[in-house]
N, C-alpha and C positions, 0 to 999 in steps of 0.2 A: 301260440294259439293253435289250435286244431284246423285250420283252416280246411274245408271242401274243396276239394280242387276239378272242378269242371273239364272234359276232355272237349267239349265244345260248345259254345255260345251260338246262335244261331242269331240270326235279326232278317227281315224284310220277308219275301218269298220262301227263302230255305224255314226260317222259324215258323210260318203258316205251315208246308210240308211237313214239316217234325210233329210239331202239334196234330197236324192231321191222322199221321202215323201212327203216334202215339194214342189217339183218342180210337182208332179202329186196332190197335195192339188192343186194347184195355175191351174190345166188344164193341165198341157204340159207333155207331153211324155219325157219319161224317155229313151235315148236311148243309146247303147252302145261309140257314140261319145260323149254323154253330159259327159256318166259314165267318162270314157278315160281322156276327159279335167277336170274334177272337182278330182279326184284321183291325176292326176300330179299339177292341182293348189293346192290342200292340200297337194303335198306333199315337196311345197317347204318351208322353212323355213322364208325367207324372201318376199317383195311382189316381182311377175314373172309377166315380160310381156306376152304378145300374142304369141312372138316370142319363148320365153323360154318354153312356154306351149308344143306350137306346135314342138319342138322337141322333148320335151320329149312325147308327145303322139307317133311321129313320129318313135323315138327309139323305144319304146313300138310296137307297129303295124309294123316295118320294111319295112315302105313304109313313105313317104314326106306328112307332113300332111301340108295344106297351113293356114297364119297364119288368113286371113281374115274369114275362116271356124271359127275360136278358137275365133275371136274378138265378131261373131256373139254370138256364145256358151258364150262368158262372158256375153255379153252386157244381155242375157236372166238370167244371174243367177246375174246380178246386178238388176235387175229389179222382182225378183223373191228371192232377199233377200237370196240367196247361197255366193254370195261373195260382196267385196269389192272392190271398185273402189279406189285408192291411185292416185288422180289425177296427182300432181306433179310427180309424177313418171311415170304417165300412166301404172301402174301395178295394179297388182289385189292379194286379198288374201283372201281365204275361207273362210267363217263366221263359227264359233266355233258355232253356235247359229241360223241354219238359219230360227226355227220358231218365231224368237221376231226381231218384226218391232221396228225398234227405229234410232236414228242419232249416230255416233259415230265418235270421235275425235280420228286422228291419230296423234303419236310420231316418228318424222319420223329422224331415228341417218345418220347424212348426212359422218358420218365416214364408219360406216360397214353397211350402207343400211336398218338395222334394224324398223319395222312399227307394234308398240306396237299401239294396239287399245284401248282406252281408252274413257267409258260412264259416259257424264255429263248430265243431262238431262236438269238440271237449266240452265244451258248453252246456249245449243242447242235451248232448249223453247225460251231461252229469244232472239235468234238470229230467234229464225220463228217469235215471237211476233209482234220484230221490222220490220221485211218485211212484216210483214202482213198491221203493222200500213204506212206502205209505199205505200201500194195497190199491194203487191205479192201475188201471191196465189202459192198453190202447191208446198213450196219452201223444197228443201233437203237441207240441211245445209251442206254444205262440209268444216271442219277443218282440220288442218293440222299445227304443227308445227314443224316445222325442228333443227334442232342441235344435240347436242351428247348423248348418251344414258348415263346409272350409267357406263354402262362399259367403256366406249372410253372415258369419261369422266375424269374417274381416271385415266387414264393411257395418257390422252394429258397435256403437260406441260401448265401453265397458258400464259394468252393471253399476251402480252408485256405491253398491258397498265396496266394489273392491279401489275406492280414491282413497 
């Protein structure tokens, strides 16, 4: 497999700084609402909507944050390489890595919600290749496979057909 190979993962404090970095590398202003939203999307475990955002920023500030505000703030840090867009879900989840531009394939466990990111490059290339050979330009490859993770995996009984 072509695997990505990341020079660094970031998480807590340092991954807010990187992201920070990265979003004033890229022009944009860093402000206390980008902070607020990119904090509570790192700090969910699994990927969070708009809507899960915006309460938690909401909680945080003790005032109603509106979710279309938070849709804007993603759609910026999706295009700015901060997060992840999990289209099928329409959720989002922090990029561990947000200075390396690359595609990346989601795992998405349709038991416990879980969306392990996972980098093929071989993959990916050969899915721009073929758009390209189709006359795409510009194309983001968005994967996604759905099913069970190692965990919910072990623990669901086998399907009926295969007794």
């Amino acid at each position: 497999m072509g695997g990505h190979h990341h020079h660094l993962d970031f998480a807590g404090d340092r991954l807010v700084d990187a992201a920070r970095d990265a979003l004033q590398d890229a022009g944009e202003q860093w402000t206390e609402m980008r902070s607020d939203v990119f904090e509570a999307l790192a700090s969910h475990d699994k990927p969070a909507s708009a809507y899960d955002i915006a309460d938690s920023v909401g909680s945080r500030r003790g005032k109603r944050v509106a979710a279309n505000s938070v849709y804007r703030i993603l759609d910026l840090f999706v295009r700015t390489n901060l997060a992840r867009r999990v289209e099928s879900a329409n959720a989002y989840v922090a990029n561990s890595h947000p200075g390396c531009h690359h595609d990346c394939i989601f795992l998405i466990c349709d038991a416990c919600g879980e969306a392990t990111h996972l980098d093929d490059d071989s993959l990916t290339g050969a899915l721009r290749e073929a758009a390209r050979r189709a006359g795409f330009a510009a194309v983001r490859p968005v994967v996604e496979i759905r099913g069970q993770c190692g965990h919910c995996g072990e623990a669901a009984p086998p399907p009926a057909d295969a007794v």
